[in-house]
C-alpha positions in Angstrom: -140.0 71.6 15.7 -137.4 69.1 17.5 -135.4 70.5 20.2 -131.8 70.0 21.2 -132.3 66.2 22.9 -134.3 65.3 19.6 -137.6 65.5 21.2 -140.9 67.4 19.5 -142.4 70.6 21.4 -145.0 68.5 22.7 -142.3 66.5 24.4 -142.3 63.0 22.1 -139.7 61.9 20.6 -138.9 62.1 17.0 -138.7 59.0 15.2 -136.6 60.2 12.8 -134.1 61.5 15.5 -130.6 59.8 15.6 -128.2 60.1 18.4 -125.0 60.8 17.4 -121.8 58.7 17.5 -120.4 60.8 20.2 -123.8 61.2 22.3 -124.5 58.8 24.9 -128.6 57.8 26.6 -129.6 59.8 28.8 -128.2 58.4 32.2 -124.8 58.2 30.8 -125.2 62.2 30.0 -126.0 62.5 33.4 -122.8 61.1 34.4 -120.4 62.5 31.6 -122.1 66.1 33.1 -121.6 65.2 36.7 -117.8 64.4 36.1 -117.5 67.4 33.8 -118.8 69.8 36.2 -116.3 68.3 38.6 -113.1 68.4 36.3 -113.9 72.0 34.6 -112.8 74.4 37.8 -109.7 71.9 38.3 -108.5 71.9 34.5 -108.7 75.8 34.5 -106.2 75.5 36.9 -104.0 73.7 34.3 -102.0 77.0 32.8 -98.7 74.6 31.2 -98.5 72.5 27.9 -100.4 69.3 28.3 -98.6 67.1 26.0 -101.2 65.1 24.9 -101.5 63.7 21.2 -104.0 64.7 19.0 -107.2 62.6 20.0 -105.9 61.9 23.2 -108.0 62.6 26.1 -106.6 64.0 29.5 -109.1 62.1 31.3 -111.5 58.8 30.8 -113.9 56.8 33.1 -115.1 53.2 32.1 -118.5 52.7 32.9 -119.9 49.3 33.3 -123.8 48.1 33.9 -127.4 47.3 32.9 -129.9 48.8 31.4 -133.1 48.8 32.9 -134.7 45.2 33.0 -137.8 46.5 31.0 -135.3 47.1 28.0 -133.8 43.3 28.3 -130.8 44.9 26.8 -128.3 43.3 29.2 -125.0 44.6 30.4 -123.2 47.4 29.1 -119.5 48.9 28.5 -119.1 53.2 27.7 -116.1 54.8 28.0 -116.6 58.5 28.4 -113.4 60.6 27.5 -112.8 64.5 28.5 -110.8 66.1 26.2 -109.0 69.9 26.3 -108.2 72.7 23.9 -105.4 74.8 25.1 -104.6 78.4 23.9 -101.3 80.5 24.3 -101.0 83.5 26.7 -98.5 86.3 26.7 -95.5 86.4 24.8 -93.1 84.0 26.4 -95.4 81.1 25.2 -95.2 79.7 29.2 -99.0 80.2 29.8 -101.3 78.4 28.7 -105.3 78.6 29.1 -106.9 74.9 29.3 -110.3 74.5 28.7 -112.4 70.9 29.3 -114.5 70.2 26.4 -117.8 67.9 26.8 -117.6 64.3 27.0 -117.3 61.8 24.3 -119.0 58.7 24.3 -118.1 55.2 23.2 -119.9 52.3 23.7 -118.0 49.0 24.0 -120.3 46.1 24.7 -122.5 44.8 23.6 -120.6 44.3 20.0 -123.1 45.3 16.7 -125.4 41.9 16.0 -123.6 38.5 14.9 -120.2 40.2 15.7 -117.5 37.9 17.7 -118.2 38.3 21.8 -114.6 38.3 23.2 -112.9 39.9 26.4 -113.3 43.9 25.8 -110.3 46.2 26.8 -110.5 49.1 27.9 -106.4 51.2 27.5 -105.3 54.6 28.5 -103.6 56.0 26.8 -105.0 54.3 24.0 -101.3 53.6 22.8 -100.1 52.1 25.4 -97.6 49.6 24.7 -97.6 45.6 24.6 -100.1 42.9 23.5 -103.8 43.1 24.4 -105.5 39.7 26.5 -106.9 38.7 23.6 -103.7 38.7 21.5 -102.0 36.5 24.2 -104.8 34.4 23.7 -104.8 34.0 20.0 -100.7 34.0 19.8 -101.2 31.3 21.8 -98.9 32.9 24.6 -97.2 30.3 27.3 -99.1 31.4 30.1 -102.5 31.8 28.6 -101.0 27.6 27.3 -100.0 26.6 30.6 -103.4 27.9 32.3 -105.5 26.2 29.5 -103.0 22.8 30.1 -103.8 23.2 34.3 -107.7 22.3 34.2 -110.0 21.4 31.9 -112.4 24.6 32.4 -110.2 26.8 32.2 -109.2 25.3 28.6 -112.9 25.6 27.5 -113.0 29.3 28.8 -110.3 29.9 26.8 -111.9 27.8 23.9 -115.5 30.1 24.3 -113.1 33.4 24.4 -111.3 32.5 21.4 -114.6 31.3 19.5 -116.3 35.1 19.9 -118.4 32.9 22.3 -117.5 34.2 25.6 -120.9 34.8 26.6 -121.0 31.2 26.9 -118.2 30.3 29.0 -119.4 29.4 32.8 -119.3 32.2 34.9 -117.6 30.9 37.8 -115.0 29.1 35.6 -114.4 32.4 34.0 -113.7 34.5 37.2 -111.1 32.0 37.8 -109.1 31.9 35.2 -108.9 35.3 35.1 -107.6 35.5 38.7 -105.3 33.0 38.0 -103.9 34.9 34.8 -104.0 38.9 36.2 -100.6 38.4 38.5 -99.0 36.3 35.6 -99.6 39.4 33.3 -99.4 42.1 35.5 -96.4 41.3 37.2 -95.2 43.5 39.7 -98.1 46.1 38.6 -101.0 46.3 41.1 -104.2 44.8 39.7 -108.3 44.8 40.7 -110.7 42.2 39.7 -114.2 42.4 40.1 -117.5 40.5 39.1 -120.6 42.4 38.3 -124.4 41.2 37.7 -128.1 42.4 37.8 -129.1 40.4 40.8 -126.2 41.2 43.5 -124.2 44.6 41.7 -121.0 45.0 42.7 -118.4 42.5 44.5 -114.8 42.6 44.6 -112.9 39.6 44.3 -109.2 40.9 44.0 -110.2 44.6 45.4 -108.2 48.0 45.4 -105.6 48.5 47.7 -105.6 51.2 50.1 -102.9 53.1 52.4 -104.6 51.6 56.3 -104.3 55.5 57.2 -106.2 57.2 54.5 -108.7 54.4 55.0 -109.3 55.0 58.5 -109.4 58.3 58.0 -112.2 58.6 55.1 -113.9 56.6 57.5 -114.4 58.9 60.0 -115.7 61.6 58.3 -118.4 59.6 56.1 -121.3 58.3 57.0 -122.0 55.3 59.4 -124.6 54.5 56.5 -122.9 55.4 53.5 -122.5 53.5 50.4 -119.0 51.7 49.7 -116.7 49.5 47.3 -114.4 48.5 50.3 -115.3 45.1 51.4 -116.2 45.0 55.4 -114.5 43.3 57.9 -115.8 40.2 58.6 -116.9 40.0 63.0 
């Protein structure tokens, strides 16, 4: 017999098991379960009409990483999205019960074999209006032109990008062309940038912005030791 997780009653797993669309591995149901157990008591709380449309979720996280070197499947892009059903209470139709359902699971990167490799995005809500990155790329828009026209690399990043070759493009070239394009796009919209690897994890290079007070206060009350995404200040 195969259980649930499409493992045998000796505890192998079934060849002929398939995880479904919506199912993610096993670390990323770890933390679709951890966030759900979070969200659940604060959606409950939630007793007005969400207008949401039909596959919309209420909630998403983006999670970016590695698999385990042993795997040599390289990095990785999920999205994981918490959707709700809501149900009617009382007559007057002004109470609503809203109930957190269990995670979806998409995986972005990397694309199926011999697909183009170009910069994935990531939009909520999925709707959301104006061109992608890539479409300013490939309508050839005047600031993705007059970046490409200012230095050479950053015409050959744009060259690998628009090739489905951006695996290829020079690392360094590409994390500056991207901070060189993010305020030209975002205009007056705040904006992060980051770089991740397998070697060095995490570093910001444009990173989050945060009121001086809350910081200073979160500061207090956490660990000396405690991990942190907040760059330290330098002695």
């Amino acid at each position: 017999m195969r259980r649930a997780d499409g493992r045998t009653e000796s505890g192998a797993r079934d060849p002929n098991y398939r995880r479904g669309p919506e199912e993610g591995e096993p670390d990323l149901e770890t933390i679709g379960v951890a966030f759900l157990e979070t969200l659940r008591p604060l959606v409950s709380q939630l007793h007005h009409k969400i207008d949401l449309a039909a596959d919309e979720p209420l909630f998403e996280v983006v999670v970016i990483g590695y698999a385990p070197a042993a795997s040599a499947y390289g990095p990785e892009i999920w999205t994981i999205e918490y959707h709700v059903q809501q149900q009617e209470i009382g007559v007057r139709g002004d109470y609503w019960q809203t109930r957190l359902l269990r995670p979806r699971f998409t995986q972005l990167y990397p694309p199926e074999k011999h697909a183009p490799r170009t910069i994935i995005e990531a939009r909520y809500p999925s709707n959301a209006k104006g061109p992608t990155l890539m479409e300013l790329i490939q309508g050839n828009d005047p600031r993705i032109n007059q970046l490409r026209g200012s230095e050479p690399r950053f015409a050959k990043v744009v060259e690998m990008v628009d090739r489905g070759q951006a695996q290829k493009a020079v690392s360094l070239d590409a994390q500056d062309f991207l901070r060189a394009l993010l305020p030209l796009v975002a205009g007056n919209a705040p904006f992060t940038l980051a770089k991740m690897d397998s070697e060095h994890g995490l570093n910001w290079i444009v990173q989050p912005e945060e009121p001086v007070e809350k910081a200073k206060k979160e500061d207090k009350q956490r660990p000396a030791d405690a991990p942190t995404l907040r760059r330290k200040p330098q002695p």
